[in-house]
C-alpha positions in Angstrom: 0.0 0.0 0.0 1.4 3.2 -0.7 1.9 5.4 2.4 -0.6 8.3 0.9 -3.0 5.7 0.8 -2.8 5.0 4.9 -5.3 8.6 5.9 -7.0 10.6 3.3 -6.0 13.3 1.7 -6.4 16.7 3.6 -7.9 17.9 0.9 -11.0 15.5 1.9 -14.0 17.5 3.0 -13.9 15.4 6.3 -10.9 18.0 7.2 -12.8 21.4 6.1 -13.7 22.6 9.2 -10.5 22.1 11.3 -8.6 23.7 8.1 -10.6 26.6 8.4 -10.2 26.8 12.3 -6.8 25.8 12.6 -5.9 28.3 9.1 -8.3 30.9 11.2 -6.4 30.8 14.8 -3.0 31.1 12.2 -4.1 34.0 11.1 -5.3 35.5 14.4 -1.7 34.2 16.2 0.1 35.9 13.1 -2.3 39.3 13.5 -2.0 39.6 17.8 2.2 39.5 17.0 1.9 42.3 14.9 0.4 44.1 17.5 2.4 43.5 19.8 5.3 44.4 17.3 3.7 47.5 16.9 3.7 48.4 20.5 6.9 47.6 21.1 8.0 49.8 18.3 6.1 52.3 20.3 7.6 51.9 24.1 11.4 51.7 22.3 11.3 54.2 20.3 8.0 56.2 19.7 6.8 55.2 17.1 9.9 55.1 14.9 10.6 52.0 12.7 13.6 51.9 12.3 16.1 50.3 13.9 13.1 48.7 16.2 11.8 46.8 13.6 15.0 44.9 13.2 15.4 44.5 16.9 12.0 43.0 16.9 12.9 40.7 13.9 15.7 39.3 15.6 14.6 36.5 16.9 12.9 33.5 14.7 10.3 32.0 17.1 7.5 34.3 18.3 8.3 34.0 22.5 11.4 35.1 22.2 9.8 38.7 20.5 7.4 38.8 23.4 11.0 38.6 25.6 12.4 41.7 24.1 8.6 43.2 24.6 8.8 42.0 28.4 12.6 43.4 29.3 10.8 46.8 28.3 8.6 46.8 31.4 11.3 47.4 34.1 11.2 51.3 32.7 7.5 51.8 32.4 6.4 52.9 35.6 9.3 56.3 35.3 8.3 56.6 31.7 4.6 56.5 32.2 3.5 57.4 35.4 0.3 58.4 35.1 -0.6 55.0 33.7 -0.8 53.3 37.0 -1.6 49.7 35.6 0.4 49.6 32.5 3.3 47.1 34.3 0.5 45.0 36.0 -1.5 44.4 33.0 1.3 44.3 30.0 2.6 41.0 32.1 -0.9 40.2 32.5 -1.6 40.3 28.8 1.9 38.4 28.1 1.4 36.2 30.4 -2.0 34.7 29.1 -0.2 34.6 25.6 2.4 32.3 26.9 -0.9 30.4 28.0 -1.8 30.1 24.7 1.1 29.4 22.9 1.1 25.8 23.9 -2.4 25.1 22.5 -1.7 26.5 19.7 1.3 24.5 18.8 -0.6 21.7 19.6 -3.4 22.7 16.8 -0.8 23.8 14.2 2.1 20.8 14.9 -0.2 18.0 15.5 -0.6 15.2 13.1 -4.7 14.5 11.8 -6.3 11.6 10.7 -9.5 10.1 10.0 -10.9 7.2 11.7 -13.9 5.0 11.4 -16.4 5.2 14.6 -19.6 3.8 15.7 -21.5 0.5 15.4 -24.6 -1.3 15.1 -25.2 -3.8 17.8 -27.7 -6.7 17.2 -28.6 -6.5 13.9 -31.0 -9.9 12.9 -29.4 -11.4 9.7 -32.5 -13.0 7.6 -32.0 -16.9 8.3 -29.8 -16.5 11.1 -31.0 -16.8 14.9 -27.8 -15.1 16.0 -27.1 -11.3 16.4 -24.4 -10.0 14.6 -21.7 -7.1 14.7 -21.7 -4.6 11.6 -19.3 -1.7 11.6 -20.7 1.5 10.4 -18.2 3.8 9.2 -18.5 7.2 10.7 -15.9 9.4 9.8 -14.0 11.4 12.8 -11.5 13.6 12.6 -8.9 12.9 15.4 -4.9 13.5 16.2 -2.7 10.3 14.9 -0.9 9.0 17.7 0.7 6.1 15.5 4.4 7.5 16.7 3.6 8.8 19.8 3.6 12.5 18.6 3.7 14.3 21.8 1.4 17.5 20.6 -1.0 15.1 19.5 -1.2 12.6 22.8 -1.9 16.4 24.3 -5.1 16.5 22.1 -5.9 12.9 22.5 -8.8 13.3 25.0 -10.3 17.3 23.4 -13.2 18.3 21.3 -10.4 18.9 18.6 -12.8 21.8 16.9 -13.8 23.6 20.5 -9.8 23.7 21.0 -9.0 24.9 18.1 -11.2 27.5 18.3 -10.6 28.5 22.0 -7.5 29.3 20.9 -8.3 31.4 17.9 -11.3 33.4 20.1 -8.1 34.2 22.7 -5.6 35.1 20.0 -8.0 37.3 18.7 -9.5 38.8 22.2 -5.9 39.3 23.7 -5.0 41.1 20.0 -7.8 43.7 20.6 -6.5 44.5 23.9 -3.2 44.8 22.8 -4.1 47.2 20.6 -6.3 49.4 22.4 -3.1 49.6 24.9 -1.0 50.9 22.2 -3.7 52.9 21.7 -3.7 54.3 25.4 0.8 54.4 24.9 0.6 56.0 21.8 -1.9 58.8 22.6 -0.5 62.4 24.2 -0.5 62.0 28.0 -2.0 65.9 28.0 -4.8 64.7 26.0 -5.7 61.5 27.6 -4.8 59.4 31.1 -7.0 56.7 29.6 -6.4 53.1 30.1 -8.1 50.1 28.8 -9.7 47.7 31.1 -9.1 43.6 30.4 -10.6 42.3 28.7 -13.7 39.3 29.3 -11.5 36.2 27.7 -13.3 32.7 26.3 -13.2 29.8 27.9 -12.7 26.2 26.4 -17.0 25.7 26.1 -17.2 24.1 29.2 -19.4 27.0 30.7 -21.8 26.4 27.9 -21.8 22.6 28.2 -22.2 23.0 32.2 -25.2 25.2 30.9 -26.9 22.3 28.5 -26.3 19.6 31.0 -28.2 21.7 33.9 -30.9 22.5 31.2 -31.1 18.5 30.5 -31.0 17.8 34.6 -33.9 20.5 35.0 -36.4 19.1 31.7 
């Protein structure tokens, strides 16, 4: 059997929606580092490019960016002191990303696959007394763990599509704070004291499974 012929191919409309949410919480990951690019180019050098944008671009894995973001914090509170929470709630904000991080290298590095799921139990075969066993093929999208990927053994026991998209709904939540705080640095401190408050973030859907359950318990 040739090896392409073990899974089918991605391109299989079984895959569609966890290429869209996986493709979506890229997208979102990529979009909340640009932010937080652009705020750093603000808090080194307001506002000016260049050379911040090669200090930023450094590095070749996104954490370490968020590191050169983070050794910026020791001088907030002199530079900015009328922004009282800017310190607590930049590590705040960095801190949840971290949080993220994993999960999302876990939706973009783990290994899919589609197996069959379900059965019939004690279907009568026409001349037969005795019940038989027939599969039904079901098709499920789930991580291959055939060589113990780590990222995928992580995902192993998840709603892979409610994962996926916690971690999108975050990217994309912690990106709109981000900006609105670069929005706060960036403005002149004799116009405005303002500073965002954080944001509500998503959990993983078990609040709104907890919900349905209690619904279920009270019909």
């Amino acid at each position: 059997m040739n090896m392409n012929e073990r899974w089918p191919a991605i391109t299989a409309p079984v895959y569609r929606p966890y290429v869209i949410a996986i493709g979506q919480l890229a997208l979102a990951w990529n979009q909340l580092h640009e932010s937080l690019a652009l705020l750093f180019i603000e808090l080194l050098a307001n506002g000016r490019a260049y050379p911040a944008t090669d200090i930023w671009n450094s590095p070749t894995f996104d954490r370490p960016m968020r590191l050169l973001l983070k050794s910026l914090l020791r001088t907030i509170d002199r530079r900015y002191p009328s922004k009282l929470r800017m310190t607590a709630d930049l590590e705040w904000v960095l801190a949840e990303i971290d949080k993220v991080e994993d999960a999302r290298n876990d939706a973009v590095h783990s290994p899919l696959t589609v197996t069959p799921e379900g059965e019939v139990l004690g279907i009568l075969i026409p001349g037969r007394e005795d019940k038989v066993r027939l599969s039904v093929t079901v098709n499920k999208v789930v991580p291959r763990i055939a060589f113990d990927n780590r990222r995928a053994l992580k995902l192993l026991n998840k709603d892979l599509l409610t994962e996926f998209r916690w971690c999108r709904d975050m990217s994309l939540a912690l990106n709109e704070y981000v900006g609105a705080v670069y929005e706060a640095v960036a403005a002149n401190p004799a116009e405005s004291d303002a500073w965002p408050s954080r944001p509500p973030l998503p959990n993983r859907g078990v609040q709104k499974k907890r919900n349905a359950n209690q619904a279920r318990t009270a019909g």
